[in-house]
C-alpha positions as a printed Julia matrix, in Angstrom:
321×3 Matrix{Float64}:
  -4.08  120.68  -24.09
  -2.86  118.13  -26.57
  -0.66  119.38  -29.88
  -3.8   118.91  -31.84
  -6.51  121.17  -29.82
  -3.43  124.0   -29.73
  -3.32  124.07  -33.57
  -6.91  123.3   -34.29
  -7.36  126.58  -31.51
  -5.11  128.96  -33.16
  -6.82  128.16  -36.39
  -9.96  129.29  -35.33
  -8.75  132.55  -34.25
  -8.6   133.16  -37.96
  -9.82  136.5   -39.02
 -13.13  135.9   -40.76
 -15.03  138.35  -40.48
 -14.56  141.77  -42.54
 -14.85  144.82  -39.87
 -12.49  142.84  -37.0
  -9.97  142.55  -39.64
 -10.43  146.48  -40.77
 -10.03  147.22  -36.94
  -6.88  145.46  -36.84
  -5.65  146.83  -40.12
  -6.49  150.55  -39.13
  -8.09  150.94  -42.48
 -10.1   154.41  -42.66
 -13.47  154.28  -43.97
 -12.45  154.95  -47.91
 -10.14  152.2   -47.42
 -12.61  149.92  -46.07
 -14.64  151.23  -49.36
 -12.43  148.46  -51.28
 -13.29  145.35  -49.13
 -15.56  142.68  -50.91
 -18.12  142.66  -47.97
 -19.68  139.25  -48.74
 -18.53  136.63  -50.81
 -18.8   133.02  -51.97
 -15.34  132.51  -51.11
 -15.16  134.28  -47.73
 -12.32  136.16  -45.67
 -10.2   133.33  -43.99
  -6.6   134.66  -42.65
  -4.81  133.23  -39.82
  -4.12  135.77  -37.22
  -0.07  135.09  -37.87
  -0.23  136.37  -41.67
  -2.4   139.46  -40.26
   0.45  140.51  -38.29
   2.72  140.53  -40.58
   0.45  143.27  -42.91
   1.29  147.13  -42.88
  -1.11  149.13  -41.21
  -3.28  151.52  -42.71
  -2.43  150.58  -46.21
  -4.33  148.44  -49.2
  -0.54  147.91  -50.93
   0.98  145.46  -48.56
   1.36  142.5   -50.78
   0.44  139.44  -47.63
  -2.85  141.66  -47.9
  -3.88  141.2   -51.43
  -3.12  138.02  -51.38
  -5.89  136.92  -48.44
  -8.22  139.98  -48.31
 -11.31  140.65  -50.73
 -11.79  143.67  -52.24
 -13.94  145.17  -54.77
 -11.51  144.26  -57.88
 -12.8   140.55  -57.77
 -15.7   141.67  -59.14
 -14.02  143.04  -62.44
 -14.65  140.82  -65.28
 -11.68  139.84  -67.64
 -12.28  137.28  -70.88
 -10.63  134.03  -70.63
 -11.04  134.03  -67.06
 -13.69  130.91  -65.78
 -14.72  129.03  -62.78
 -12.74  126.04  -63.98
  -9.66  127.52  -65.45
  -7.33  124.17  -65.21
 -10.83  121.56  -65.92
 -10.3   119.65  -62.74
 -14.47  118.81  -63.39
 -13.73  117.18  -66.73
 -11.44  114.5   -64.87
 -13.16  114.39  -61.98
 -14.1   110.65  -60.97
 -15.22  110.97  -57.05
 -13.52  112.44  -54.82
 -10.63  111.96  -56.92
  -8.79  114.1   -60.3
  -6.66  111.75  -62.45
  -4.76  114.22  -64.76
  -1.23  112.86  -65.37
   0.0   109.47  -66.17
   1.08  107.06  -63.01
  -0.66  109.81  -60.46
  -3.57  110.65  -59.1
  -4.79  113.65  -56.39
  -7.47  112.66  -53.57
  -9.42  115.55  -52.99
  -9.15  114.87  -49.13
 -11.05  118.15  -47.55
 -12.11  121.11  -48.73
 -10.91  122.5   -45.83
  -8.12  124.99  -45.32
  -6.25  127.27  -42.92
  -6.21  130.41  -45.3
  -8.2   131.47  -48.5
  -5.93  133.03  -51.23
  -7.66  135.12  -53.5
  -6.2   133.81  -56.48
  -6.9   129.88  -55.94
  -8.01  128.0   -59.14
 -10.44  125.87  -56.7
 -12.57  128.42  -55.03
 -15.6   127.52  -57.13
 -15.05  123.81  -56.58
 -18.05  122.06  -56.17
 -16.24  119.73  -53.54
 -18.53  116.48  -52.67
 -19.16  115.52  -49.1
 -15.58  114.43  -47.98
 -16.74  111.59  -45.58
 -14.9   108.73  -46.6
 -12.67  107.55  -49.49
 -13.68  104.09  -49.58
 -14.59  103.88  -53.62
 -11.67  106.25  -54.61
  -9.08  103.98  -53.02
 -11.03  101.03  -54.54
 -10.32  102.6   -58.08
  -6.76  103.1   -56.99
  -6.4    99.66  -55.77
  -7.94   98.32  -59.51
  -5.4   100.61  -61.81
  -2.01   98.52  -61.29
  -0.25  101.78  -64.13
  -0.95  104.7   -60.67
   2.73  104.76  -58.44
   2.15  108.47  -56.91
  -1.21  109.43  -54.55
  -1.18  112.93  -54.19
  -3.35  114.1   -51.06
  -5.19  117.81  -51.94
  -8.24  119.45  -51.39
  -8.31  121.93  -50.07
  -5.23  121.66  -47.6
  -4.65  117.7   -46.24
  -3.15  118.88  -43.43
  -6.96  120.1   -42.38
  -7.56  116.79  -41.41
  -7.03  115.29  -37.93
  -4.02  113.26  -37.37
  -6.63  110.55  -36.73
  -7.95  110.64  -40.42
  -4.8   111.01  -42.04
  -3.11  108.1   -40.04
  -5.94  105.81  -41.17
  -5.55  107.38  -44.75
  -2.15  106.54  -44.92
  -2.68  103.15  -43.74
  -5.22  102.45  -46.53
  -2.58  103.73  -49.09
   0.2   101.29  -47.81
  -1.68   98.51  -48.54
  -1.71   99.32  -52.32
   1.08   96.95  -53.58
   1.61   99.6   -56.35
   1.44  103.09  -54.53
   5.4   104.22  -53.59
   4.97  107.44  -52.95
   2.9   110.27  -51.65
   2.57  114.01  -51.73
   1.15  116.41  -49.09
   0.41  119.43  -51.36
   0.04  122.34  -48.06
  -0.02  125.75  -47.38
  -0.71  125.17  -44.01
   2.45  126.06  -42.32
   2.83  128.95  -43.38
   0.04  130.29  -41.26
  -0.77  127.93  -38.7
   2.61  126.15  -38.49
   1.86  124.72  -35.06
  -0.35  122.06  -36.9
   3.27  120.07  -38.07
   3.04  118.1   -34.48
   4.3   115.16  -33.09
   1.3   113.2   -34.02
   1.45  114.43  -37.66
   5.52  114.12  -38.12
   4.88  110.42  -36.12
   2.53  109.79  -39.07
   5.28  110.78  -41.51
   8.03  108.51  -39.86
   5.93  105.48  -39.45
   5.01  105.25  -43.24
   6.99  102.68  -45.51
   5.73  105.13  -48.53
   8.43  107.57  -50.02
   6.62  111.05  -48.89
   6.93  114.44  -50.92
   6.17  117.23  -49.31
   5.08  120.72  -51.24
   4.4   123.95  -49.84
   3.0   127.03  -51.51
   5.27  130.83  -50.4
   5.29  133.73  -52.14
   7.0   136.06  -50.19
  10.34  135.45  -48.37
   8.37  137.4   -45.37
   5.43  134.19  -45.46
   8.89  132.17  -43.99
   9.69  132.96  -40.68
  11.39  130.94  -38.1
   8.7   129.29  -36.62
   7.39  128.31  -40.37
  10.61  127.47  -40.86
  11.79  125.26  -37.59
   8.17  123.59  -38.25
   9.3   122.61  -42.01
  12.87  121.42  -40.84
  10.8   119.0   -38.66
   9.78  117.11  -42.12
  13.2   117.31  -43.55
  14.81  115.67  -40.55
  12.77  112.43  -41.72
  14.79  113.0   -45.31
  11.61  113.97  -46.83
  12.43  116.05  -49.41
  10.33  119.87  -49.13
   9.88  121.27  -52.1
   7.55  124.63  -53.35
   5.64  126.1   -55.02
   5.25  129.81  -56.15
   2.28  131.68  -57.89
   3.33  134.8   -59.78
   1.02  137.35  -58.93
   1.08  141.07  -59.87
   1.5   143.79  -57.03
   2.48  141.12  -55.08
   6.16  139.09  -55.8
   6.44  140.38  -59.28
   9.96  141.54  -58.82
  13.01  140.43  -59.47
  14.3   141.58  -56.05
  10.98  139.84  -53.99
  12.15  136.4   -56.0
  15.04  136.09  -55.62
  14.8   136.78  -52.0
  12.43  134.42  -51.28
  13.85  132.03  -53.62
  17.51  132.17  -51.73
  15.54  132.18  -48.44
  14.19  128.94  -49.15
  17.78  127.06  -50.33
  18.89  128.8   -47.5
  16.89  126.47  -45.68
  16.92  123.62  -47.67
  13.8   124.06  -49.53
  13.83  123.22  -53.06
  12.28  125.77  -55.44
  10.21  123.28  -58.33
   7.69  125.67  -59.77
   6.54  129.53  -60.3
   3.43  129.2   -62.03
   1.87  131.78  -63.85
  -1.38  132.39  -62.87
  -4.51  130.44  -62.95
  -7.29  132.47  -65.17
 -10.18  131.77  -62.3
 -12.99  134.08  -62.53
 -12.83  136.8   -59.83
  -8.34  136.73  -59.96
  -7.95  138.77  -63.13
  -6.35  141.78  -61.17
  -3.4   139.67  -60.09
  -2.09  138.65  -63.91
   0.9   139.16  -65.37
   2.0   138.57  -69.01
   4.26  135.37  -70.11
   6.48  138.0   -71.35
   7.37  139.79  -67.81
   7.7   136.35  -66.14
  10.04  135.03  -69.03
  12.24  138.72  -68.5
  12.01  137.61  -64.51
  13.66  134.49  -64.83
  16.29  135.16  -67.79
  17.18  137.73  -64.71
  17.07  135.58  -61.76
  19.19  133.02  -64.04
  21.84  135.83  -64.07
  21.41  135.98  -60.13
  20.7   132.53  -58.53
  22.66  129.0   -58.55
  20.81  126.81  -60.9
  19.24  124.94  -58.02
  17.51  127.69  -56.34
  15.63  128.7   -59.66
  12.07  127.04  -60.21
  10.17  125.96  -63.41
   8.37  128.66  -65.33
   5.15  126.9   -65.67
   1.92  126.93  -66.49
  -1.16  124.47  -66.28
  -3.27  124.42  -69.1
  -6.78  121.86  -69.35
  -6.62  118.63  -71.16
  -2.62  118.9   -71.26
  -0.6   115.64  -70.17
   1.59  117.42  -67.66
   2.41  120.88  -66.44
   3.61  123.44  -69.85
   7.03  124.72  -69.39
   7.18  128.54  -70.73
């Protein structure tokens, strides 16, 4: 069995369907009461993250984070489908927000489904080929950055990507470019040999940015797997979303925030939360996440404490709160 059919294996032992996943919870029948039995963005949890939930409990916060439950249904104004307008700068298979970048909508594939992602009503073209997009790229001398997205990039067989990044090379322009994942943090087998030979062989300046909210999401196969990356001095740096009942604590942040310079892993941004329809339960107010960092400012070395940020449609760049 090759590296790639052992990662592309354990990914489909991904808990997808409602009742198996109740089973291996031991949720009781009120319990299973709160579980969103069908949905348009469906149950998708890596069998590693399920083992790290509490039994017989709704409150463990790796649960609310992956399973659906009733309170998706609650609706909340200001919340939308398209809460960041990705569609309004849509052009192919390809979102050109910010000045000197642009993100290739590579997949719309990924290893887990978080409740609260802003893309989960999407509607994702047929990902076959990225032939025009890189055309476009090719014509607009002012782009320096690709970012690779989707969905998760690192869905994609080493096969795809290697071409991908071959294409990219050859734009005289492009220096760098970004692998935007949250793949290894449930399936972290799928940072292989063929992937990290991928990442050595290119002559672009690679960024790599994961997504963790918990210090519990990073354990030492997660973490050997990222070190892998950082041993080709590509830089690893995350991403955190601020989500109530789940890391909104001063205690959960800072551990996972230490955890990760611990490791090498710079923290860039805590966002506050994306207002997509069906995610309302999971907000907190700009005022509890501005009293969170003044106190994790009073805890943390100035490099291990992200960017209070926000995106907001139609903005030039990210808003710093």
């Amino acid at each position: 069995m090759t590296p790639v059919d052992l990662w592309r294996q354990i990914q489909r032992e991904n808990f997808t369907k409602w009742g198996d996943l109740c089973a291996f919870l031991k949720l009781d029948p009120i319990q299973q009461e709160w579980i969103k039995k069908k949905s348009s963005f469906p149950l998708n949890l890596p069998r590693r993250l399920a083992e790290k939930i509490k039994k017989g409990t709704l409150e463990d916060p790796i649960f609310k984070q992956f399973v659906p439950t009733i309170q998706e249904d609650e609706k909340k104004e200001g919340f939308s489908c398209n809460p960041v307008g990705d569609e309004e700068v849509q052009r192919g298979k390809y979102l050109q927000k910010y000045e000197g970048r642009v993100l290739l909508l590579v997949t719309s594939g990924c290893a887990m489904h978080c409740r609260y992602c802003f893309r989960q009503h999407f509607p994702y073209q047929t990902l076959s080929g990225f032939e025009e997009e890189l055309g476009l790229i090719r014509e607009d001398t002012s782009l320096k950055e690709v970012i690779l997205s989707g969905g998760d990039p690192l869905s994609l067989r080493n096969e795809v990507l290697a071409t991908l990044m071959r294409q990219i090379e050859e734009i005289p322009h492009i220096k760098r470019v970004r692998f935007h994942t949250r793949f290894p943090i449930g399936i972290p087998e799928r940072i292989d040999e063929g992937f990290l030979a991928i990442l050595a062989s290119t002559s672009l300046q690679v960024w790599f940015v994961i997504h963790a909210n918990l210090a519990q999401e990073l354990d030492e196969e997660v973490l050997f797997s990222l070190k892998q990356v950082q041993k080709l001095a590509i830089p690893v740096i995350s991403h955190t979303v601020l989500l109530r009942g789940v890391n909104d604590s001063v205690s959960l942040l800072q551990e996972l925030f230490e955890k990760m310079v611990d490791h090498g892993i710079q923290p860039y941004y805590l966002f506050q939360l994306d207002r997509v329809e069906g995610a309302a339960h999971f907000e907190t107010s700009e005022e509890e996440g501005h009293l969170l960092m003044e106190a994790l400012r009073k805890r943390l070395s100035g490099y291990a404490i992200p960017r209070y940020a926000k995106e907001v449609a139609g903005l030039p760049s990210k808003l710093i709160l």
